[in-house]
N, C-alpha and C positions, 0 to 999 in steps of 0.2 A: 841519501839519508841525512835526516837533521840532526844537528847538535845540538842538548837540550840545556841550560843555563838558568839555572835557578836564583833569583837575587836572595839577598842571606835574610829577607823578612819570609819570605816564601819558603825558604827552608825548613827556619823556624817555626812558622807553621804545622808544615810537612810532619814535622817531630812531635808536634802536639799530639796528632790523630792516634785514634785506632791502629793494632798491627794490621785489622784486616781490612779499613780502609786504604790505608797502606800500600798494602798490597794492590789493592782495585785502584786507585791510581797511579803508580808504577804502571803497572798491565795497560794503562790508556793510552800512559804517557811514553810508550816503549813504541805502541801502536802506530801515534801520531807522527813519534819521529821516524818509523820506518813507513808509515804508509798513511798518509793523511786522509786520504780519499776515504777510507774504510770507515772513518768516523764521520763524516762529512753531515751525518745527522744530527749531530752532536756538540756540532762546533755550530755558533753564532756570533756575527762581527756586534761590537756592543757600541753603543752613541752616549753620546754627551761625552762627560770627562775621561769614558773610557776610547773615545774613538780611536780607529787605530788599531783597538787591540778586539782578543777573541777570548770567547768563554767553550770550554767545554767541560760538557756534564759529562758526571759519574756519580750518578744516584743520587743521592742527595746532598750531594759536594759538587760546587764547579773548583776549576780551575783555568785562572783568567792569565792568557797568556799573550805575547806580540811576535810575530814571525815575519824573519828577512829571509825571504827568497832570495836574494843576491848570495846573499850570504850562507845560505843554509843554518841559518841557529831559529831556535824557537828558544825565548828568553820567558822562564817561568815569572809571572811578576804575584801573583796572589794564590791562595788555596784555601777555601774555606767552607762551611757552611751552607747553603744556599740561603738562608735567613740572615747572615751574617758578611757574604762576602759582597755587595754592593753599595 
């Protein structure tokens, strides 16, 4: 299981949304850290500035985040919009 690490812009974010986007991403993000594979539709590795890291949809919100396997963390780094988070 991963541990999931939200940087404090991301957070902030996070608090902007919807209760009930909210919710629906929570629910992804609970997913991914218990079982990555399940979304594996969902998740895309991203190029240019973002290289390195991964986006995953939930509706019309991504959530762009970087994962250390060694380590076990998934470090939340953005949450937004799909118009707005690239």
């Amino acid at each position: 299981m991963y541990k999931l690490v939200f940087l404090s812009s991301a957070k902030k974010e996070f608090k902007k949304l919807d209760f009930v986007v909210q919710k629906n991403i929570k629910e992804k993000l609970i997913l991914l850290s218990t079982n990555p594979e399940a979304l594996k539709n969902n998740i895309k590795a991203l190029k240019g500035e973002f290289k390195g890291k991964f986006r995953l949809r939930t509706g019309q919100y991504r959530v762009i985040f970087q994962k250390k396997d060694d380590k076990l963390i998934i470090t939340i780094i953005a949450i937004g919009h799909r118009k707005e988070i690239y």
